[in-house]
ZALOBA-768704 format. One record per residue (C-alpha): residue number from 1; x, y, z; residue in one letter. Coordinates in Angstrom, 2 decimals. Last residue first. Example, Ala and Ser with C-alpha at 12.3 -4.5 7.8 and 13.67 -1.06 7.14 Angstrom:
BEGIN
[2 [13.67 -1.06 7.14] "s"]
[1 [12.30 -4.50 7.80] "a"]
END
This chain:
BEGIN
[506 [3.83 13.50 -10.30] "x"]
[505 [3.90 15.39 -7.46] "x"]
[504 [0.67 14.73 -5.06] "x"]
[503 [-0.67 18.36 -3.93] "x"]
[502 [-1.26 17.10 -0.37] "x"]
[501 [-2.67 15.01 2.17] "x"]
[500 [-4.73 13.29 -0.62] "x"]
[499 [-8.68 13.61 -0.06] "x"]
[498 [-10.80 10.56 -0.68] "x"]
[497 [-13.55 10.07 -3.26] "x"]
[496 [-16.22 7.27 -1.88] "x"]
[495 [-15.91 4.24 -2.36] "x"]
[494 [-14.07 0.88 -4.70] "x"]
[493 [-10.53 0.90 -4.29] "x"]
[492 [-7.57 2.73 -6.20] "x"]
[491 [-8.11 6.41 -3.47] "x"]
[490 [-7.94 9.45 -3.47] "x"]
[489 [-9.79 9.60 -6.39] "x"]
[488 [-7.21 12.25 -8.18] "x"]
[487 [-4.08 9.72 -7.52] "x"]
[486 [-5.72 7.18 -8.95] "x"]
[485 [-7.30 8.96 -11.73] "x"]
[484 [-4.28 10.37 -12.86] "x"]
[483 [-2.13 6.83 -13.10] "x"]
[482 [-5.05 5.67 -15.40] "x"]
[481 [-4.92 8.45 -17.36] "x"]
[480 [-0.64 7.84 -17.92] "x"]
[479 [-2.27 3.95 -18.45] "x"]
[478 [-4.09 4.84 -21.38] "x"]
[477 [-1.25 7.05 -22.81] "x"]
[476 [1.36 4.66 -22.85] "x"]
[475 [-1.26 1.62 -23.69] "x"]
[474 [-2.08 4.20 -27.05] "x"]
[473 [2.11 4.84 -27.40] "x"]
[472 [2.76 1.11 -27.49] "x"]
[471 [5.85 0.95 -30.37] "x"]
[470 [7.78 3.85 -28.71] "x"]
[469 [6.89 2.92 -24.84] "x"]
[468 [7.64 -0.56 -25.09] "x"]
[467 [11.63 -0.37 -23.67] "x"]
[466 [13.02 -3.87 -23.67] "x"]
[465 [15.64 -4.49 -21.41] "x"]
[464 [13.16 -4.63 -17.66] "x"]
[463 [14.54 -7.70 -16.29] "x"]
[462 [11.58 -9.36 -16.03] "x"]
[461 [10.98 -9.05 -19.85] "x"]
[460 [8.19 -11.55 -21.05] "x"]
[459 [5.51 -11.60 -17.88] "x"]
[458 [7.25 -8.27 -17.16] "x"]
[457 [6.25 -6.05 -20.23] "x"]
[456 [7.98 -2.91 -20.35] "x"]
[455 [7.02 0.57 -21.22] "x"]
[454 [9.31 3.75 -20.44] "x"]
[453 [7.52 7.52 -19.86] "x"]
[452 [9.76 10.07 -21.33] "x"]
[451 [9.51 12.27 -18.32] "x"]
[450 [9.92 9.14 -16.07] "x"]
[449 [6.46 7.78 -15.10] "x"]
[448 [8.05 3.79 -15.48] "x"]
[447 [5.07 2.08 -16.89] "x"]
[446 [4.49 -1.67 -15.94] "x"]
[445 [2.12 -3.96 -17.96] "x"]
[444 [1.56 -7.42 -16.50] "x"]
[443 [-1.14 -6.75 -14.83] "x"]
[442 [-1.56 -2.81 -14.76] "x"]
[441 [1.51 -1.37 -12.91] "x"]
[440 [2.49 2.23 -12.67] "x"]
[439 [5.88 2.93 -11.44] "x"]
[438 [6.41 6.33 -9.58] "x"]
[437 [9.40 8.33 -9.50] "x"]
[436 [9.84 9.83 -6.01] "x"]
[435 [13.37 9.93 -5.85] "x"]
[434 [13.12 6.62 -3.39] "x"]
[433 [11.69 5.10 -6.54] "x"]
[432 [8.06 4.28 -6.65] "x"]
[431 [5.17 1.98 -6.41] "x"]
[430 [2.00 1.92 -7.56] "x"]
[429 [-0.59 -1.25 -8.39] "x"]
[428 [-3.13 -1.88 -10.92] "x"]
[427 [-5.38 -4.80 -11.23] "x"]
[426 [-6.30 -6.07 -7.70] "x"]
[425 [-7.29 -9.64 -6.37] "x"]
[424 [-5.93 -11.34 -9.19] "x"]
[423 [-8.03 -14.34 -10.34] "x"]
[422 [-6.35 -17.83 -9.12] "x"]
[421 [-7.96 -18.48 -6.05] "x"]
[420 [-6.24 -21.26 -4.22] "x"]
[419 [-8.05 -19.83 -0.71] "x"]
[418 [-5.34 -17.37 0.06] "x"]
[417 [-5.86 -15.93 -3.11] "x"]
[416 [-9.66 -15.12 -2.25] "x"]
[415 [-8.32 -13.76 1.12] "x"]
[414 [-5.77 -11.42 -0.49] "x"]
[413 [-8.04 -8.24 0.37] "x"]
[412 [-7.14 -5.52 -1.28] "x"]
[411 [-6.21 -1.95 -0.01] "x"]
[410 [-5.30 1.33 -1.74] "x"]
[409 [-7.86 3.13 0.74] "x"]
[408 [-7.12 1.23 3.83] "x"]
[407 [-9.31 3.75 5.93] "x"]
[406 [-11.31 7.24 4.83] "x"]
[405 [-14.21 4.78 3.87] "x"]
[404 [-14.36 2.65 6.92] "x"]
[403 [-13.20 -1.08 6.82] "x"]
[402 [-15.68 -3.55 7.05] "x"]
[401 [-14.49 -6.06 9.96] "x"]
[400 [-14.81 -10.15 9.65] "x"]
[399 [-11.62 -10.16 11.79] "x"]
[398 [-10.08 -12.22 9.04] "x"]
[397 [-11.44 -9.69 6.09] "x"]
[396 [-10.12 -6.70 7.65] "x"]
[395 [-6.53 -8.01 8.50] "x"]
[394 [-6.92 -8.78 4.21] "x"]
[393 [-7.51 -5.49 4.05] "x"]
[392 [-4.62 -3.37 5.80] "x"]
[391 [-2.12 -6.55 4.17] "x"]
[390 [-3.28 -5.21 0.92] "x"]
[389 [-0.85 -1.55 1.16] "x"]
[388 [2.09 -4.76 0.99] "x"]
[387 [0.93 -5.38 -2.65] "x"]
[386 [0.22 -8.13 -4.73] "x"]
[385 [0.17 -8.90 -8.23] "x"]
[384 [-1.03 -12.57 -8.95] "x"]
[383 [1.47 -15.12 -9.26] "x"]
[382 [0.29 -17.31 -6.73] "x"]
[381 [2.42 -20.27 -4.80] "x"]
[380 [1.36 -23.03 -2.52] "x"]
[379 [3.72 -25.21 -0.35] "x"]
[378 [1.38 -25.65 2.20] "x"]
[377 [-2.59 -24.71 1.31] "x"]
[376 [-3.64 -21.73 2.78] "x"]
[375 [-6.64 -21.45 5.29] "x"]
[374 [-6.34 -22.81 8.22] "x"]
[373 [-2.57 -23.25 8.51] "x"]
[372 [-2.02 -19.76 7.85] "x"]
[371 [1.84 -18.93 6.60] "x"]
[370 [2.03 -15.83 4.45] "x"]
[369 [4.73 -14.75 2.25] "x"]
[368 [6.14 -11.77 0.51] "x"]
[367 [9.87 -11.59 -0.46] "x"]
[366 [9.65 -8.34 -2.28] "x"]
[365 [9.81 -6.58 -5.79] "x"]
[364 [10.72 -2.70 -4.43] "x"]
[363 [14.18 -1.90 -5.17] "x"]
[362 [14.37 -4.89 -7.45] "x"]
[361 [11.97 -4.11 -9.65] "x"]
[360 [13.25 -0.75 -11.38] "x"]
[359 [12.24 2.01 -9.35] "x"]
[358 [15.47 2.27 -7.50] "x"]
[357 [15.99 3.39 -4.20] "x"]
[356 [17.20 -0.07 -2.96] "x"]
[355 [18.23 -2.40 -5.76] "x"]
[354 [18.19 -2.76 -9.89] "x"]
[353 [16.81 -5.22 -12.66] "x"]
[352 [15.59 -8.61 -11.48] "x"]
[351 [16.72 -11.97 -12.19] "x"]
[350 [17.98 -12.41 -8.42] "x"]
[349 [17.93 -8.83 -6.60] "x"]
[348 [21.17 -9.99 -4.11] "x"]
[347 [22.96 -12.09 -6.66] "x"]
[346 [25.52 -14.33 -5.17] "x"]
[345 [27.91 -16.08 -6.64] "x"]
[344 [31.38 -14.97 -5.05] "x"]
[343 [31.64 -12.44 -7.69] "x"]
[342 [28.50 -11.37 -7.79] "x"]
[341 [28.53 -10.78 -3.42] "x"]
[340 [32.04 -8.63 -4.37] "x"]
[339 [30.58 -7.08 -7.26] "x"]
[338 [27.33 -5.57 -5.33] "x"]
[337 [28.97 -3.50 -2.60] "x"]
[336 [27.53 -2.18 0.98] "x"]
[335 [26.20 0.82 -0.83] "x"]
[334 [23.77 -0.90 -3.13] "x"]
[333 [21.51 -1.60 0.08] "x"]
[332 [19.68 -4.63 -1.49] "x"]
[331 [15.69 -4.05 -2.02] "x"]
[330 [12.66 -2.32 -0.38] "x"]
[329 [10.58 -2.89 2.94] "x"]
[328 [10.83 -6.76 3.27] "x"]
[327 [8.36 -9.40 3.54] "x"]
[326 [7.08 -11.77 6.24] "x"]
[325 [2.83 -12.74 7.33] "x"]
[324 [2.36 -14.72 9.67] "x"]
[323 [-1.90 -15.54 10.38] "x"]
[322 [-1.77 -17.28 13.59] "x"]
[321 [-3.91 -20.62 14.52] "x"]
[320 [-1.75 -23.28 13.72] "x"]
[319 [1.44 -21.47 15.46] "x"]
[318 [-0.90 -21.53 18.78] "x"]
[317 [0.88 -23.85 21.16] "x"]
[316 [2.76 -20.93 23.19] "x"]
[315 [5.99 -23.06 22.24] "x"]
[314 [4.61 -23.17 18.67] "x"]
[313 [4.33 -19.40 18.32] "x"]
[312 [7.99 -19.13 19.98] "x"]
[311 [9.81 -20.97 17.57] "x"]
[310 [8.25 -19.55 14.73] "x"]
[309 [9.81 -16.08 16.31] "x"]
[308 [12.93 -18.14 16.83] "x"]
[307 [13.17 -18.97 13.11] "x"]
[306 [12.40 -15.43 11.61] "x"]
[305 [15.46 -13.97 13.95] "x"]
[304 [17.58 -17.44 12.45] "x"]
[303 [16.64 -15.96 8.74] "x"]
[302 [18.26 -12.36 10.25] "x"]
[301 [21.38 -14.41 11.22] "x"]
[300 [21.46 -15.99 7.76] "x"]
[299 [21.03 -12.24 6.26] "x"]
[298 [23.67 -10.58 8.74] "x"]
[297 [26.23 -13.39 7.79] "x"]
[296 [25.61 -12.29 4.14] "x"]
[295 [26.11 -8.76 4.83] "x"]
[294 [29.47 -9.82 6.96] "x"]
[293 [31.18 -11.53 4.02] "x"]
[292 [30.61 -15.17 1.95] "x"]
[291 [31.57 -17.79 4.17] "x"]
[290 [27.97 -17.67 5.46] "x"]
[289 [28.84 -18.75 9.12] "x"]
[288 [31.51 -15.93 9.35] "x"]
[287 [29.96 -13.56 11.77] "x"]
[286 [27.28 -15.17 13.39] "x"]
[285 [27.66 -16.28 16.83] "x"]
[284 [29.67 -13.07 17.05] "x"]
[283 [26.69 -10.87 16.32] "x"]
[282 [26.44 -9.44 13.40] "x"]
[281 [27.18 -5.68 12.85] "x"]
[280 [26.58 -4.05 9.49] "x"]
[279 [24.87 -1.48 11.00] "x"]
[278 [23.02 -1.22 8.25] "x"]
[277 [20.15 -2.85 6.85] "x"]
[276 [20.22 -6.54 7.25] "x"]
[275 [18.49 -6.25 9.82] "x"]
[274 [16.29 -3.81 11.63] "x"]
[273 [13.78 -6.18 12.13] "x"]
[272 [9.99 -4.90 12.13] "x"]
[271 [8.41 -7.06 14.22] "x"]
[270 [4.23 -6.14 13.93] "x"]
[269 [2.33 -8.24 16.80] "x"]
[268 [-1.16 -8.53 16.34] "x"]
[267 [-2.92 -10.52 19.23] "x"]
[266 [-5.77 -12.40 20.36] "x"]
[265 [-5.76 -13.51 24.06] "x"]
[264 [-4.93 -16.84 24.99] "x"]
[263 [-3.12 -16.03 28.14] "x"]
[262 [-0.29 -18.55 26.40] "x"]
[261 [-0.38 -16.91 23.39] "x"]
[260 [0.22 -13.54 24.85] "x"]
[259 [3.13 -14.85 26.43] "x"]
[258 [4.46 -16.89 24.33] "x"]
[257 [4.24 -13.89 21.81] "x"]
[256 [5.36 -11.25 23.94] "x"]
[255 [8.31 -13.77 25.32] "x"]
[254 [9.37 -13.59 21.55] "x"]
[253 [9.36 -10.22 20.57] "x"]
[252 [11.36 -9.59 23.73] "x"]
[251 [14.20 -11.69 22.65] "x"]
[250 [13.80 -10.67 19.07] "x"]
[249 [14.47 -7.08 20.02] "x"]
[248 [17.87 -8.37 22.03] "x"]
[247 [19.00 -10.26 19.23] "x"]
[246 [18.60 -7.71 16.77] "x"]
[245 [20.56 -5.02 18.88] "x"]
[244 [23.03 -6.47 20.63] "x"]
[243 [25.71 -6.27 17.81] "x"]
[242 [25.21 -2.54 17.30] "x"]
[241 [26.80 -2.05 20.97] "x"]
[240 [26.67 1.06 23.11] "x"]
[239 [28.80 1.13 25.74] "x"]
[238 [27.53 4.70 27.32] "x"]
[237 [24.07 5.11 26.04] "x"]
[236 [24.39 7.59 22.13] "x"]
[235 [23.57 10.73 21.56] "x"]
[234 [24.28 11.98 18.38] "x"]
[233 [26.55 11.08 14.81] "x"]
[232 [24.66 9.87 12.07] "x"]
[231 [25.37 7.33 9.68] "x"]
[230 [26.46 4.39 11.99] "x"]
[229 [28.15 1.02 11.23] "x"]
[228 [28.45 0.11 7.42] "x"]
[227 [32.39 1.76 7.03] "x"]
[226 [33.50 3.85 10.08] "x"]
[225 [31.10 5.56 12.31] "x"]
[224 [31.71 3.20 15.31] "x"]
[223 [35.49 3.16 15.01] "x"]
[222 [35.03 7.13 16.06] "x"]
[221 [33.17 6.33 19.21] "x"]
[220 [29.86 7.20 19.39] "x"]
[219 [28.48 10.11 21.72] "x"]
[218 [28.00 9.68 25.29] "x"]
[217 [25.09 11.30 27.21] "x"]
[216 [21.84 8.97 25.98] "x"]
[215 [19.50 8.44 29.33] "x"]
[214 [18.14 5.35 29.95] "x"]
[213 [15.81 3.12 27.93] "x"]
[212 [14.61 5.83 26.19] "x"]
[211 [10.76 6.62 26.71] "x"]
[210 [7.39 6.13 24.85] "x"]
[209 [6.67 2.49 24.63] "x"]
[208 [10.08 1.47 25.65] "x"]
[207 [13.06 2.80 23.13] "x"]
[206 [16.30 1.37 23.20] "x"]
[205 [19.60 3.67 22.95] "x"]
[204 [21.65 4.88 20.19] "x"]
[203 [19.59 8.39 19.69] "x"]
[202 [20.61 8.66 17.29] "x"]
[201 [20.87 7.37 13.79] "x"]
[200 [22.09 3.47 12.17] "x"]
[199 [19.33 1.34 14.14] "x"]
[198 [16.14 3.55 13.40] "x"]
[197 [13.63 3.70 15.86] "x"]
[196 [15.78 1.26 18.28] "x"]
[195 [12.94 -1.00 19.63] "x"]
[194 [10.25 -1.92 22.12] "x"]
[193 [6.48 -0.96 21.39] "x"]
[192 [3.30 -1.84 23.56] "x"]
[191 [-0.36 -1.02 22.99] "x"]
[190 [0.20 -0.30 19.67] "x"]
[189 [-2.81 1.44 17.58] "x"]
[188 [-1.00 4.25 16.60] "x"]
[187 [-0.20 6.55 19.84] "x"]
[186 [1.66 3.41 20.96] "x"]
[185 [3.66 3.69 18.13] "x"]
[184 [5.37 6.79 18.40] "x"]
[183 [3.08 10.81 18.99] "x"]
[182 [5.32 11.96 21.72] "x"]
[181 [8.53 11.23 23.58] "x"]
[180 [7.97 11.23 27.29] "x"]
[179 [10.81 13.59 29.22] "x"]
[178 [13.89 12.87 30.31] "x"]
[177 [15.36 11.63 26.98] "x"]
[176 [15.21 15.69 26.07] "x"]
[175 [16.56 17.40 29.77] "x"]
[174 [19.14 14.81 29.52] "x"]
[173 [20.31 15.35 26.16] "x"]
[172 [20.45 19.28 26.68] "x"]
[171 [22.64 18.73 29.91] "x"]
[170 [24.98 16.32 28.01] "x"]
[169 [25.23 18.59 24.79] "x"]
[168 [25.74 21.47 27.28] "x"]
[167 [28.96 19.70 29.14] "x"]
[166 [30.16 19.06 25.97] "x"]
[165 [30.36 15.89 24.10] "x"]
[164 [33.67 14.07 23.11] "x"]
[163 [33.09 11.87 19.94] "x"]
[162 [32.46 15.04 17.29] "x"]
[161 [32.93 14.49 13.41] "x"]
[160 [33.44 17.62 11.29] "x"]
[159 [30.02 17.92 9.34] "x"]
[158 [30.22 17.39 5.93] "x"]
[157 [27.39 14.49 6.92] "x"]
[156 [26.11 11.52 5.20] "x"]
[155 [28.61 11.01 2.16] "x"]
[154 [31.48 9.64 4.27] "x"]
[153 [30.13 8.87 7.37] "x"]
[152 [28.32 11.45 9.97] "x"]
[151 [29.47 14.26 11.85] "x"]
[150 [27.74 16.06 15.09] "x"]
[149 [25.85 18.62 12.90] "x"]
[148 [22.55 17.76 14.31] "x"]
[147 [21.28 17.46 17.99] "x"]
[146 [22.34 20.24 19.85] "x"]
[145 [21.92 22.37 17.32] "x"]
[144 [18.19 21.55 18.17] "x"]
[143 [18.36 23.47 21.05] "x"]
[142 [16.93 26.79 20.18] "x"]
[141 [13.82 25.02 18.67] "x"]
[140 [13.06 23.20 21.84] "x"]
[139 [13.63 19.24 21.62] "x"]
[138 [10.85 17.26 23.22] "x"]
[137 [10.42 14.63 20.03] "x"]
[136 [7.30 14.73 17.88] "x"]
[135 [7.80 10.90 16.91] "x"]
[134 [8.66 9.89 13.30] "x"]
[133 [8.08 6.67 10.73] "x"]
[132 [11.38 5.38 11.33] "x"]
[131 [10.13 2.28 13.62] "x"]
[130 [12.32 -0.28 13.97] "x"]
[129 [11.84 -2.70 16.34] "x"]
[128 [9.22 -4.75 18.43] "x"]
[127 [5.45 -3.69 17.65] "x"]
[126 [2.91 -4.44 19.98] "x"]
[125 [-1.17 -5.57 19.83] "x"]
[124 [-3.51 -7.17 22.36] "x"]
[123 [-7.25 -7.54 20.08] "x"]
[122 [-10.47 -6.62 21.14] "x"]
[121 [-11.27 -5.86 17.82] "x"]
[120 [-10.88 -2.50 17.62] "x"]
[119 [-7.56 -2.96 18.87] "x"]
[118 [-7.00 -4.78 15.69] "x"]
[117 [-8.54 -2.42 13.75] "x"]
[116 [-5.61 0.45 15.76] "x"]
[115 [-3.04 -2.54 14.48] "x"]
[114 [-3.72 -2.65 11.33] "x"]
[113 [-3.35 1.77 11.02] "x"]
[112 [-6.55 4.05 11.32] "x"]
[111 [-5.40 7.18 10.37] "x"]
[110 [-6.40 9.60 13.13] "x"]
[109 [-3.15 10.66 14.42] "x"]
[108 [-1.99 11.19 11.36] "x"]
[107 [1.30 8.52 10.20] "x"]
[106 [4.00 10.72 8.84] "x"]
[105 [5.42 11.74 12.63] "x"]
[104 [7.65 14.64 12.94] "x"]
[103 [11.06 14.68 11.83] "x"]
[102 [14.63 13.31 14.35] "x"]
[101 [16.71 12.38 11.65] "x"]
[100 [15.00 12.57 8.30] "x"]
[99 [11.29 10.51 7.17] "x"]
[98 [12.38 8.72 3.84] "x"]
[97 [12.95 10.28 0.80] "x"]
[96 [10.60 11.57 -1.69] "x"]
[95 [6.82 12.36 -2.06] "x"]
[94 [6.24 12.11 1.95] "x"]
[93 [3.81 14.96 2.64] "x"]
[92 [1.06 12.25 2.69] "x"]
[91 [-0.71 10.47 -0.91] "x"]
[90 [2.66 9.58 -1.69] "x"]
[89 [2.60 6.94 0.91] "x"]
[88 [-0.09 4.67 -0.40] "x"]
[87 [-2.80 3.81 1.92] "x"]
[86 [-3.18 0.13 3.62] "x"]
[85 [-2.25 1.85 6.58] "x"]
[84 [0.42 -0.01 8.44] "x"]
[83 [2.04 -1.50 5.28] "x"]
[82 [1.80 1.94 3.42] "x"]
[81 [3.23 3.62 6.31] "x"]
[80 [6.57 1.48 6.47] "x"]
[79 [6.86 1.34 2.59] "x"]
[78 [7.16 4.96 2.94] "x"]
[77 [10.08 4.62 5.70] "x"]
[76 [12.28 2.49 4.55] "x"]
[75 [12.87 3.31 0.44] "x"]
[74 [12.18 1.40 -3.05] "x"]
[73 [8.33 2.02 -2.17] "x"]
[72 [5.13 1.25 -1.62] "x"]
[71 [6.64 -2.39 -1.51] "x"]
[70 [5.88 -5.14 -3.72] "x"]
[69 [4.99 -9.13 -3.79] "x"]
[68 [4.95 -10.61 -7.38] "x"]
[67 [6.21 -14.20 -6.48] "x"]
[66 [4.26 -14.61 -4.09] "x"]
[65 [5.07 -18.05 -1.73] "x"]
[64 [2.08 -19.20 0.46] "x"]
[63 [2.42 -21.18 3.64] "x"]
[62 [4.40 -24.41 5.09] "x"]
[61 [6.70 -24.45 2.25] "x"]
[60 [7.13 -20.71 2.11] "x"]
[59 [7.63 -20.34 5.39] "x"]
[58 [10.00 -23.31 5.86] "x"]
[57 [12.28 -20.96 2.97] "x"]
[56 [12.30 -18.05 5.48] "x"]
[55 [13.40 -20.54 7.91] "x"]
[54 [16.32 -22.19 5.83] "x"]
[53 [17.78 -19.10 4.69] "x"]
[52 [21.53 -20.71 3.67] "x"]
[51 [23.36 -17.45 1.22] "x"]
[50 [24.72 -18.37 -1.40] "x"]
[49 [21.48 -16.96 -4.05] "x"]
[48 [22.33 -17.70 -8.20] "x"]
[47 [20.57 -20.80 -8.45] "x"]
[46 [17.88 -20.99 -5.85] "x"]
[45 [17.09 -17.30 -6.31] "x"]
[44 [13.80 -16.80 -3.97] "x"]
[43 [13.74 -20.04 -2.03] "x"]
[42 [16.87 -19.13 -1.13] "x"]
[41 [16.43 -15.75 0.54] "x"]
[40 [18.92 -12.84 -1.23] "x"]
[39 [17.17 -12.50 -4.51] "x"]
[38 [14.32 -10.43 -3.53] "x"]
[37 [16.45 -8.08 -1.38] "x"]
[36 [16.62 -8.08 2.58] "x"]
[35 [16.81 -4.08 3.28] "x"]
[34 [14.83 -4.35 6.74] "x"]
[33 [12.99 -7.56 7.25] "x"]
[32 [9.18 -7.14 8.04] "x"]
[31 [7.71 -9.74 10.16] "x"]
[30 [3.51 -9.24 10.57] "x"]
[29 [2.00 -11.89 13.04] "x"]
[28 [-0.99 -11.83 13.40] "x"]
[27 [-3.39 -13.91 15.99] "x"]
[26 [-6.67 -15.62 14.10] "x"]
[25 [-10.19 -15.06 15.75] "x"]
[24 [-12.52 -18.29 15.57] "x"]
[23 [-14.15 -19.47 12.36] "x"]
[22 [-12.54 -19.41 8.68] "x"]
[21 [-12.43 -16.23 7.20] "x"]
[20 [-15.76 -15.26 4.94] "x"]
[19 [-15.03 -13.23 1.70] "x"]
[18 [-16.38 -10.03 2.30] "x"]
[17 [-19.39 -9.29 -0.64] "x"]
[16 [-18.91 -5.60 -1.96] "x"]
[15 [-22.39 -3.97 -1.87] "x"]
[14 [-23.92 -3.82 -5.04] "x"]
[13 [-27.03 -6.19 -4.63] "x"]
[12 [-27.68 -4.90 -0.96] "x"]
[11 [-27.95 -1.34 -2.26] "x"]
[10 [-30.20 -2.66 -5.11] "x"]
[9 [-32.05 -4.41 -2.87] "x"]
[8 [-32.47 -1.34 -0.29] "x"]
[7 [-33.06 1.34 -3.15] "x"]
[6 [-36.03 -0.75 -4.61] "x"]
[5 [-37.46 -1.23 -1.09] "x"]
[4 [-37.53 2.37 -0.30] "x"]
[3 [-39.04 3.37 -3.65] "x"]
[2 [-41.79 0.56 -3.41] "x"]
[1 [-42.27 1.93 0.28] "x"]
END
């Protein structure tokens, strides 16, 4: 008994202590904007940012501003799983890239995600959006020529581009968006999904829950692949219009939330915008209002999407009571221009170095900020290091849920932070270049893992000019072990070893 009691208290002693949320069961809201860089949101680069984000800003005076916020990665689709799981990406198959035109899911059908804890909880839960994380879609092996090699913009495809389809294509196209389409979002913890999967590839058609929204037989018209429309040629609804798209997501996003919040039932909604990533396309209410060029009209109208979503918590009456959280999944798409916006005064990454795919700072330094009236203090800012792989905890902590061990395993909870802490809630943090390159932070230490590893020290050298590596070579090496053991364990949190999907590539 002296042995049992002995193992109890010291069991009790050690076990991590869950920072209490405040009573009653918040709704969550989770906005993630879709290529928005770190300098392009005013509250963000109020000197050298043109372009008028007045509700993004409200967010950060009614809520919590970090300034340290990152993605998983400087790409869609990783930073996507990481969010959902609270596990970083390179731990799966994905080391590089993003998940291609019509692949296989990334997310395992067992891998709890925030919105399968939510469920757990009794909770309603829906995603509105872009998905890009895969669905095992009904094409037969034989037919996938069907499918691909169709053309694509300059750089995407050396395909000859196709606009006319053939009796076949149609035939095969029907007999595909007939069916269900496997293994999306409502196999994931969503009881509902609406969205595009990815707004620049096929198919070109809205997805409900598991099924197109009709049936895809036309293919794009040739305009519709020029410049920052489409990538990918493929099936596409007769009509299709890029320009619909965000507005028509937000609309149902919005009469979920009034009417979930109006039935009073708990709920996680995840709106992953597809804007400002391409298609370029804003709708004509917008184009011109930024008097800068179409990106920057995209932005403002992508700040209004944030706005009606607010708009439609406080119509439902429960804005006090929901936990928003709004970031973005990697930086500025260099490919739309960058000297034009400098030139007219605007500098999509801000004061940092780099853009999408890079693993310099501003391919995956994010907006990241949280609005909860009962529990963070308006107007607040933290400079701790953050990550988007904490939001899996922190969902945790306000449901009052331990998380199990094979679950949220690079995950911190940014309760204590959301209470005016000022300790950082995590010490090291990974995230990587669309190539794969991974960047090892340790407070304010960052190692680029390049094969000559590169040193910098942000709290002095935000922009990432002064190379540490030759005058620190004992941090260099320290941190290199420190980068092993992370990916070895499986996991950066306290528990039990975890198992990585695969051989991770360093």
């Amino acid at each position: 008994m002296r042995t049992l009691f002995t193992f109890l208290a010291v069991a009790a002693f050690s076990a991590p202590v869950l920072p209490a949320a405040p009573a009653g069961r918040p709704n969550i809201l989770v906005i993630l904007a879709d290529d928005l860089g770190y300098g392009d949101t005013q509250v963000y680069n109020p000197t050298r940012g043109k372009i008028p984000t007045p509700h993004i800003d409200r967010l950060a005076r009614e809520g919590m501003r970090f300034t340290d916020g990152h993605a998983s990665s400087a790409a869609c689709s990783p930073s996507r799983y990481t969010l959902l799981t609270g596990r970083y990406h390179w731990r799966t198959r994905l080391q590089s890239g993003i998940v291609d035109l019509w692949d296989p899911p990334l997310i395992a059908p067992d891998r709890l995600t925030i919105a399968g804890l939510a469920k757990q909880h009794g909770y309603r839960t829906a995603a509105f959006g872009k998905w890009h994380l895969g669905w095992d879609w009904a094409i037969p092996a034989d037919q996938k020529r069907f499918l691909r090699g169709l053309g694509g913009r300059a750089g995407r495809s050396r395909d000859p581009l196709i606009t006319t389809p053939t009796p076949e294509h149609r035939a095969v196209w029907s007999a595909v968006f007939s069916q269900r389409i496997a293994s999306g979002p409502t196999t994931r913890g969503f009881d509902h999904y609406f969205g595009t999967d990815v707004p620049n590839w096929p198919p070109y058609s809205f997805i409900h829950d598991d099924r197109t929204v009709g049936i895809p037989t036309d293919l794009l018209p040739a305009a519709a692949m020029d410049g920052y429309l489409a990538s990918f040629q493929g099936p596409a609804l007769p009509g299709w219009n890029f320009e619909q798209v965000l507005g028509t997501i937000v609309d149902r996003a919005a009469n979920y939330l009034e009417e979930r919040g109006r039935n009073r039932e708990p709920f996680l909604v995840y709106v992953p915008l597809t804007t400002p990533h391409t298609p370029i396309a804003p709708s004509e209410k917008w184009k011109g209002r930024s008097g800068l060029n179409d990106y920057a009209d995209l932005v403002m109208e992508t700040d209004d999407a944030v706005g009606r979503l607010l708009a439609a918590l406080e119509r439902a009456g429960v804005a006090g009571n929901t936990f928003v959280f709004f970031s973005s999944d990697n930086g500025y798409e260099t490919a739309i221009g960058i000297k034009p916006l400098e030139a007219m005064g605007h500098f999509p990454s801000g004061p940092l170095r780099g853009y999408k795919r890079d693993v310099w700072e501003g391919g995956h330094r994010e907006p990241y900020l949280i609005r909860y009236p009962a529990l963070v203090k308006p107007g607040s800012v933290s400079d701790a290091l953050v990550h988007q792989a904490d939001l899996m905890a922190t969902v945790a902590d306000l449901l009052g849920a331990r998380l199990p061990a094979d679950a949220g395993e690079d995950s911190h909870s940014l309760l204590p932070l959301l209470r005016g802490e000022v300790a950082s809630v995590r010490q090291y943090a990974i995230s990587c270049a669309a190539n794969g390159t991974q960047s090892l932070r340790d407070g304010p230490w960052k190692l680029v893992c390049l094969p000559t590893p590169q040193l910098y020290h942000l709290g002095d050298d935000l922009a990432e000019k002064n190379d540490l590596a030759a005058k620190q070579p004992e941090r260099v090496k320290t941190m290199l072990a420190r980068r092993e053991k992370l990916i070895d364990d499986g996991r950066s949190t306290p528990g039990p070893r975890q198992r990585n999907d695969v051989a991770v590539k360093r």
